[in-house]
C-alpha positions in Angstrom: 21.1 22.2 8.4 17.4 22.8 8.6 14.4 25.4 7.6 15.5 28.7 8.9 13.5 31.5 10.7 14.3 35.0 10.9 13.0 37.9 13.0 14.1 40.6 14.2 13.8 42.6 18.0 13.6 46.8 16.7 15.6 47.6 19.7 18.0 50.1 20.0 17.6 51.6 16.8 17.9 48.4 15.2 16.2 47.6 11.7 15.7 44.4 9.5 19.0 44.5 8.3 20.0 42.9 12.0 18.3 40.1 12.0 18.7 36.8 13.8 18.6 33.8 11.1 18.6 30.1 13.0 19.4 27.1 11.4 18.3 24.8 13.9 16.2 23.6 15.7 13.4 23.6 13.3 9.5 22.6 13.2 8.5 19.5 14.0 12.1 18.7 15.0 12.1 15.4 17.8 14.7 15.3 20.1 15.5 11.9 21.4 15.3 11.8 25.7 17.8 10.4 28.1 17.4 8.9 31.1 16.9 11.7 33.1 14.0 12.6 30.7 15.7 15.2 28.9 17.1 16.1 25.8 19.9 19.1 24.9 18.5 20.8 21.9 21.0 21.9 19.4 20.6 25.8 18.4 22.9 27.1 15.3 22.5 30.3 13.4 23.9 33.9 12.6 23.3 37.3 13.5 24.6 40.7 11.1 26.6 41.7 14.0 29.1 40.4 16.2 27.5 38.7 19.3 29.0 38.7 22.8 26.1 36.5 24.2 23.2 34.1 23.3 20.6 33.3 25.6 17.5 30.3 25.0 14.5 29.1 26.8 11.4 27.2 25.7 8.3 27.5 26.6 5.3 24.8 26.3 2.6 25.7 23.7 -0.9 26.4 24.9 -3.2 23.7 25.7 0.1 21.3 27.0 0.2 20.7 30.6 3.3 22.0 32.5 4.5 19.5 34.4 3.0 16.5 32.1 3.5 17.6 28.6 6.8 19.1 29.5 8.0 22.5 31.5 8.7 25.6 30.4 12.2 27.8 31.2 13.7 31.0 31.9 16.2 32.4 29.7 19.4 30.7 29.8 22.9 31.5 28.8 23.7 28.9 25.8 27.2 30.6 24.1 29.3 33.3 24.2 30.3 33.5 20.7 32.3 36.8 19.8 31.6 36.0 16.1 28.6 36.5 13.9 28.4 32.4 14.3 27.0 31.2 17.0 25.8 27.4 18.5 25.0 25.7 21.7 22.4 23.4 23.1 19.4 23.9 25.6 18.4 21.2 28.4 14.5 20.4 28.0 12.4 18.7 30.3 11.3 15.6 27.9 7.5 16.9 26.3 6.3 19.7 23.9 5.3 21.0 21.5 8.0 24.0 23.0 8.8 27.4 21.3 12.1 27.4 21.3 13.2 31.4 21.5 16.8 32.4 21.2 18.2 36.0 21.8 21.5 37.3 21.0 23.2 40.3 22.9 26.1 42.1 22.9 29.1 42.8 25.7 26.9 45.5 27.2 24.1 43.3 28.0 21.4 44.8 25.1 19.5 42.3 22.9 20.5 43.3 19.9 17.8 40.1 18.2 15.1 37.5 19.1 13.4 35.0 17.0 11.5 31.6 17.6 10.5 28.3 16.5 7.7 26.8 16.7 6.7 22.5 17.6 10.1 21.5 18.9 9.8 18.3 20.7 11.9 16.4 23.5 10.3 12.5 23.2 10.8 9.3 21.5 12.9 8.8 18.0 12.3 5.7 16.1 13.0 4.0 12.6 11.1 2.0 11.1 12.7 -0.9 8.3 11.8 -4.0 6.3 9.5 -4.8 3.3 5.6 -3.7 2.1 4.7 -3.6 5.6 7.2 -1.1 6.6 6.1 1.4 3.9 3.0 2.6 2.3 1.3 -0.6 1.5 -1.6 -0.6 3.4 -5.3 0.8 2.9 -7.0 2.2 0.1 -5.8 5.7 0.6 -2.8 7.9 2.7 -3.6 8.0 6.4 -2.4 10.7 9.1 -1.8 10.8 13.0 -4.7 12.4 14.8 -2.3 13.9 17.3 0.1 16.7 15.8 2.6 15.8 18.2 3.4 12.6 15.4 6.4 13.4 13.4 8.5 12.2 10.5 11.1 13.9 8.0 10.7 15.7 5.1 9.7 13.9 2.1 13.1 12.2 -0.2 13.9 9.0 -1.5 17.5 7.7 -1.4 19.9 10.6 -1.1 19.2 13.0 2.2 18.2 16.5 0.8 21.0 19.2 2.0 19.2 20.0 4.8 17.4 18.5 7.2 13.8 19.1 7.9 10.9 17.2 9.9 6.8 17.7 9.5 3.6 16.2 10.6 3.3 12.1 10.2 0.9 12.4 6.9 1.3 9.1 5.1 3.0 8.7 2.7 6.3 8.6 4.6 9.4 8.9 3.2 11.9 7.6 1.7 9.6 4.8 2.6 8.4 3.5 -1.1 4.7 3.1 -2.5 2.0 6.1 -1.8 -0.6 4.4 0.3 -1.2 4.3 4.6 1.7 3.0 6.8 1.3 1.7 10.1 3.2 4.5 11.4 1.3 7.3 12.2 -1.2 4.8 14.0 2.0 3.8 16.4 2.7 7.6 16.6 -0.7 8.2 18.3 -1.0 5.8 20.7 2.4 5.9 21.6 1.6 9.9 22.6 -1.2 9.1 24.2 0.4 6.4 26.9 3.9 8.5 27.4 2.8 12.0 26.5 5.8 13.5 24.7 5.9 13.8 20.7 7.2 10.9 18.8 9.2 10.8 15.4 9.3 8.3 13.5 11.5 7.9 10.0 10.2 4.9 7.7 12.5 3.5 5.3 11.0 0.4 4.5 11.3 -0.8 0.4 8.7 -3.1 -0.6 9.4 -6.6 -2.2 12.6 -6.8 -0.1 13.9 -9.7 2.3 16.2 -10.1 5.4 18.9 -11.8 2.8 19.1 -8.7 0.5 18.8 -6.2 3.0 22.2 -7.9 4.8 24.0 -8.2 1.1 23.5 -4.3 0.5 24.3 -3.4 4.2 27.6 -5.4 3.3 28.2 -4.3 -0.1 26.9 -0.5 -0.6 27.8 -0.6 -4.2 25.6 -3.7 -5.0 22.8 -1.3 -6.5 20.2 -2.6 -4.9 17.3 0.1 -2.8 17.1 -2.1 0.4 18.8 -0.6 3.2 20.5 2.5 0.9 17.5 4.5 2.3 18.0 3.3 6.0 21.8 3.2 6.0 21.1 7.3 5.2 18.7 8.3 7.5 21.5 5.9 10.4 24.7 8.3 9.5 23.1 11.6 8.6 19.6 12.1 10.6 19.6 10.4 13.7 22.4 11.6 14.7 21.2 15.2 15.2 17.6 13.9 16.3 18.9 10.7 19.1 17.2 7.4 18.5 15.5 5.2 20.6 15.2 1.7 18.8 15.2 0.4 15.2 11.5 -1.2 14.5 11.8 -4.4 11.9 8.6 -5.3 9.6 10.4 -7.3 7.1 10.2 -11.1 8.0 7.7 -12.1 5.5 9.4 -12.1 1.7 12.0 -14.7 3.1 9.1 -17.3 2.6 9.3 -17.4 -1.2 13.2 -18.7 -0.4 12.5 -20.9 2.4 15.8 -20.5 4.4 16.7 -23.0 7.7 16.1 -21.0 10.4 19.9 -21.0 10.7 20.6 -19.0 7.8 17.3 -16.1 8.4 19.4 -15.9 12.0 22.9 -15.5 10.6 21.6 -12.8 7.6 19.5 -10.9 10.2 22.4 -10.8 12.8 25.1 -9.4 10.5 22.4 -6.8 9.4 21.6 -5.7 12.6 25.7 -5.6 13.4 25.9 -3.1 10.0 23.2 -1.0 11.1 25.1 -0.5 14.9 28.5 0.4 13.2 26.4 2.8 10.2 24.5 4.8 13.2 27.9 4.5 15.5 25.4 3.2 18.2 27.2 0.0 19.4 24.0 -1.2 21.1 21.5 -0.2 18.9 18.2 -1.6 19.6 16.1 -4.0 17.7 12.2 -4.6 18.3 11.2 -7.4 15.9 7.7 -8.1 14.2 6.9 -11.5 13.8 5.1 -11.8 10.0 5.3 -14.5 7.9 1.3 -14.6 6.3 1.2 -14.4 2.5 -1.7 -16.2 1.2 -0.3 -16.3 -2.6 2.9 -17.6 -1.5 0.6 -20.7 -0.1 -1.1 -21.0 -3.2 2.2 -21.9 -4.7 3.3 -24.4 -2.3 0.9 -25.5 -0.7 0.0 -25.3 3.4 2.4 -27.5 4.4 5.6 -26.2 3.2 4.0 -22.9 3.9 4.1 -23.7 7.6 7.0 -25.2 7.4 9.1 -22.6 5.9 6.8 -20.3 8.5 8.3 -22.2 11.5 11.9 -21.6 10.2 11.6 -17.9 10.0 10.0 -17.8 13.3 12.4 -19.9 14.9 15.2 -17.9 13.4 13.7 -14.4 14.3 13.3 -15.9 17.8 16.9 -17.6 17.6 18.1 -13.5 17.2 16.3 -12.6 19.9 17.9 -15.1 22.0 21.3 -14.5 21.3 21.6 -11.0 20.0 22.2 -8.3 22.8 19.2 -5.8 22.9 16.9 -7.2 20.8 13.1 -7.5 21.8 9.5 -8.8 21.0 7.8 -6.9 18.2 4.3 -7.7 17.4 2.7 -10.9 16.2 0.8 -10.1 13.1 0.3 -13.4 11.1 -3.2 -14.0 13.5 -4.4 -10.8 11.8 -6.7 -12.9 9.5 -8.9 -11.5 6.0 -11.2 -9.0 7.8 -7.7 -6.4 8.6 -6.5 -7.4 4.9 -6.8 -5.5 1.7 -8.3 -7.2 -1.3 -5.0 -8.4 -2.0 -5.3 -10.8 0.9 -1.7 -10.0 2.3 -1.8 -6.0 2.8 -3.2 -4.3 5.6 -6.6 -2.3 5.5 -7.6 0.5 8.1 -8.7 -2.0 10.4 -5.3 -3.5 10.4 -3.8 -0.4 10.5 -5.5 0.3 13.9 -4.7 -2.8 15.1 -0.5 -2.6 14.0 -0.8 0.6 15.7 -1.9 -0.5 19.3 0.7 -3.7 19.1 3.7 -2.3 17.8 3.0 0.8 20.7 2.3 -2.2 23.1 5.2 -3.8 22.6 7.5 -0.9 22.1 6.3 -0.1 25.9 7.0 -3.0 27.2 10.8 -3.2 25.7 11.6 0.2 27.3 9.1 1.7 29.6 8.4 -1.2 31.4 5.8 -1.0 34.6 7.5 -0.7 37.7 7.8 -4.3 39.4 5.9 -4.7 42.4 8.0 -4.4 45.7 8.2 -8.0 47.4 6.0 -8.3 50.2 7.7 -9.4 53.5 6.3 -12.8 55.1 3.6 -12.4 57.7 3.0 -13.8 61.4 3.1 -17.3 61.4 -0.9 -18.2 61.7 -2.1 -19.1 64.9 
């Protein structure tokens, strides 16, 4: 299941041959929060000896504030396993980093092993999808999140490795394509700094792909086609151990060299969205949507006109899903980011645009789901006299 620690307590007589092996959680490891503001944690592993009882608390690393950045526990009781085999799940308060120590004990009450892992998170789980934009595209060079509280998964491409594992978001990101900057680690940071719990985010976007092609594969799975093979994996085997919070779309733009109504971007973009709820078993799955629909060279070959034109139509389509598609919600516009947050290529984003991605895809993710409480209304007054 994941990276796997080992220690062992040298109590009782006991030696290294007793030792407590975990399979999860592991580092970096995000856990999405519910309502209440918590997540369960899933803990799995072994011991060399039968164990009567396992017990788990976390506690917040140093310089987090308890209370803010999440609360430390006591010990609790998580399983009582009788076998060598052992899992369970511990409530967290949403926030970390946490260590995450685990003890095993037997009937008499002796801890027999203890081990712990390190920069387990309760927070925010997203995954990112669409074209260029999505992936590592932009800049000159890979960029990182300034706070280490910014995850992503291991590094693969289209088949999930064997086990699951999660480290710090240091462009590139996988199985996201192309080994420039993302967008991603930018969102990451501010997103930390307004909610303060980690955030994870999984990119999977393929670049060169449109809405059309990423509906045919998310229909046909044998088609051979990359778009969505990537995404479709991380839906059915990563998020379902981690939570997730929304799906972010960047993927609007490639659709202009087509020039669909806005009828047909609506119809291809709703049937993808209903794959991706039946491939992640989330029937409600949510769906923030960026509007961008800029490419200069595309222009150049048909001139402004039909540009805006076919523009309009993807707009008006994207907004047509947004309309009509249950939880579905504003992503950013980016098509007023002009040449000064564009790479030499004139469509690509440079570190300027990076910046600017991150503050309104974090913008907008807020206000789709941690919206400001609305003022209460104000009774009416005394009548002037």
């Amino acid at each position: 299941m994941g990276l796997i620690a080992t220690a062992c307590l040298l109590a009782g007589g006991l030696n290294a041959a007793d030792a407590l092996s975990l399979s999860s959680p592991m580092p970096y490891a995000v856990f999405q929060r519910s309502l209440s503001n918590t997540a369960r944690i899933p803990i799995a592993g072994s011991a060399a000896a039968v164990v009567a009882r396992v017990e788990a608390k976390v506690t917040l690393a140093p310089d987090y504030r308890d209370g803010i950045d999440g609360r430390s526990s006591d010990f609790v009781e998580i399983a009582r396993p009788g076998t060598r085999e052992f899992h369970g799940s511990l409530e967290a308060a949403a926030g970390g980093w946490y260590t995450v120590t685990v003890r095993t004990l037997d009937a008499a009450g002796t801890v027999l092993g203890e081990t712990s892992i390190a920069k387990v998170g309760v927070g925010e789980v997203f995954v990112a999808a669409g074209h260029s934009f999505c992936s590592n595209f932009q800049g000159d060079h890979p960029g990182k999140a300034e706070d280490d509280r910014v995850a992503t998964c291991i590094d693969w491409t289209n088949t999930p490795p064997a086990q699951l594992g999660f480290r710090h978001a240091e462009d590139p990101l996988r199985p996201g394509d192309a080994r420039r900057a993302s967008a991603w680690p930018a969102v990451g940071d501010v997103l930390v700094r307004q909610l303060h719990v980690p955030v994870l985010i999984i990119s999977t976007g393929i670049g060169g792909t449109t809405v059309e092609r990423w509906r045919q594969v998310a229909e046909n799975p044998v088609s051979g086609d990359s778009s969505y093979v990537a995404c479709r994996a991380t839906l059915q085997h990563w998020t379902p151990y981690t939570g997730l919070r929304a799906l972010l779309w960047f993927g609007n733009e490639n659709d202009l060299n087509q020039g669909p109504s806005a009828e047909v971007f609506s119809d291809n973009f709703t049937r993808l969205i209903a794959r991706t709820r039946i491939d992640s078993g989330i029937p409600d799955l949510p769906w923030l949507i960026a509007f961008d629909a800029y490419d200069p060279g595309v222009a150049e070959k048909i001139g402004p006109r039909e540009m805006q034109r076919r523009k309009e139509r993807i707009d008006r389509g994207a907004q047509r899903v947004l309309e009509t598609v249950p939880f579905t919600y504003d992503g950013p516009q980016t098509d007023d980011l002009g040449p000064e947050f564009r790479r030499s290529d004139g469509d690509h984003f440079n570190e300027a645009g990076v910046r600017q991605l991150g503050i309104r895809f974090a913008r907008q993710i807020t206000r789709a789901f941690f919206p400001t409480p609305i003022p209460p209304p104000q009774a009416p007054r005394a009548m002037p006299r």
